[in-house]
Phi, psi and omega in degrees: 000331200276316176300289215266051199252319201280325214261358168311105200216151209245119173262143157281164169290161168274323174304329166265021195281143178310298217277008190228037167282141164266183153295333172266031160259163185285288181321324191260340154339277180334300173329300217252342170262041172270338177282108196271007134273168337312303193285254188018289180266347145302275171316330177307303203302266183334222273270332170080047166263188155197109208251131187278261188235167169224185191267151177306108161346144181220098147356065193056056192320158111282112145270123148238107156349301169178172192268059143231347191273212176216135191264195183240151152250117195242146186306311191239085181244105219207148165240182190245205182254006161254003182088355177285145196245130168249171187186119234216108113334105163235156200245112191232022189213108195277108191242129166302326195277356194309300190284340182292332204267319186276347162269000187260343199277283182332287184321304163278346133317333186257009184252301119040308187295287197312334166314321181267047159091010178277153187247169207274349147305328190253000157351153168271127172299113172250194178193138169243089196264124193247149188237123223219135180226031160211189187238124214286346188235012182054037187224018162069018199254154199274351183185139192234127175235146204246112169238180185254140185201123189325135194290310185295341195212095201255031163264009185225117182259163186297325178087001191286024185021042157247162168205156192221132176208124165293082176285173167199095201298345161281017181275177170198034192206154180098115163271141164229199176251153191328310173347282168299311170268355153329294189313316184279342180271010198257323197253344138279358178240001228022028207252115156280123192232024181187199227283320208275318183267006155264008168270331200265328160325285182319298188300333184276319194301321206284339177282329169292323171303350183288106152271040178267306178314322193279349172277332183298334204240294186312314172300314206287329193283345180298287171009284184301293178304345184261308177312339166301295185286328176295340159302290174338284216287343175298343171081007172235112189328310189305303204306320169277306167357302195278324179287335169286316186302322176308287197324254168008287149005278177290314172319302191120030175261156209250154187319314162331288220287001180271320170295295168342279204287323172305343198291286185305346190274317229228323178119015217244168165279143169329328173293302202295298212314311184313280202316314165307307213278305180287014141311318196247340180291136176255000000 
């Protein structure tokens, strides 16, 4: 077993090599909205707001609920000076499970309030935002937005104050703002075409220059490889699968980017990789 544990040998992608990360990896995503004008005019710019301040971006929040439920890892977790909490996504692997996750996130956001002691008036206005470098609904549109709204009368919306909104960088349909599509070509081509997205540029170059971070995005793929190698040498395919998902899991990469790299690990098409991968997603 120990020969052929040595003769193991794992490629990385060049997209995922540190110096050739984009703003559309999760991890450096996170990274550059730890910057709070950065996450700020982000969100202004997406949404066609105007935000006073928000609270310092909280790095891959958890909510857990209690130790029997399952909990959330959200990339991007942030409130405003109203108190509205968005929670901001990118999305780089086209999943059927997309829209049950932005109800499932939103839902433990608001158990996430009530947990601290709020009565259901004072819920928060959230948003959940997916930011998508495919098109999540197939109609070719730059951005989809879901509020709840009577089926029979569709001049009358529920008013809860969620909302789920669907970027999809690959659009062409749909108005938005100059603004707005600047962001989305900057996080699918990496091409900065104005003031903000040469800002965020800058900011992905200066997070490469961290070399706290960058031991940190290198710990997690050792991680990932050892758990990997510890599938193997058990000699059963099941066995590498559960040790990758785990391992992708516990670091805190989203069910996408975990279906993606088991897909590039192992060889599978993306339907089979979901399926492998939810056998094993906790």
């Amino acid at each position: 077993m120990s020969q052929q544990e040595n003769t193991i040998k794992i490629t990385i992608p060049e997209e995922q090599l540190w110096e050739n990360l984009k703003i559309s990896n999760d991890f450096m995503f996170a990274k550059v909205m730890r910057n709070p004008e950065l996450c700020k005019g982000m969100l202004e710019r997406l949404l066609d707001i105007q935000i006073d301040h928000i609270e310092y971006p909280k790095e891959q929040k958890v909510i857990d609920i209690s130790k029997d439920s399952k909990s959330v890892r959200l990339d991007v977790y942030l409130k405003d000076e109203k108190g509205t909490v968005y929670n901001v996504e990118i999305q780089t692997t086209h999943s059927k499970n997309l829209p049950k996750r932005t109800r499932y996130y939103a839902g433990m956001i608001d158990l996430n309030a009530i947990e601290k002691g709020a009565d259901y008036s004072e819920l928060p206005q959230s948003f959940v935002i997916f930011i998508c470098t495919f098109d999540a609904f197939g109609k070719g549109r730059r951005r989809y937005t879901f509020e709840n709204m009577c089926k029979e009368d569709n001049d009358i919306f529920l008013e809860d104050g969620t909302a789920k909104i669907f970027f999809n960088t690959d659009g062409t349909e749909g108005n938005i703002s100059e603004d707005t599509k600047n962001i989305l070509k900057f996080i699918a081509n990496n091409t900065a075409e104005d003031d903000f997205t040469e800002k965020l540029a800058q900011e992905v170059q200066k997070i490469k220059e961290n070399k706290e971070w960058q031991v940190e995005y290198m710990t997690l793929l050792m991680r990932e490889r050892e758990k990997y190698k510890e599938g193997i040498t058990e000699g059963m395919a099941e066995g590498e699968i559960k040790g990758a998902v785990e391992t992708y899991e516990e670091v805190g990469f989203s069910f996408q980017e975990t279906v993606k790299r088991v897909a590039e690990k192992f060889g599978f098409s993306l339907q089979q990789s979901e399926e492998a991968v939810n056998k094993h997603w906790m």
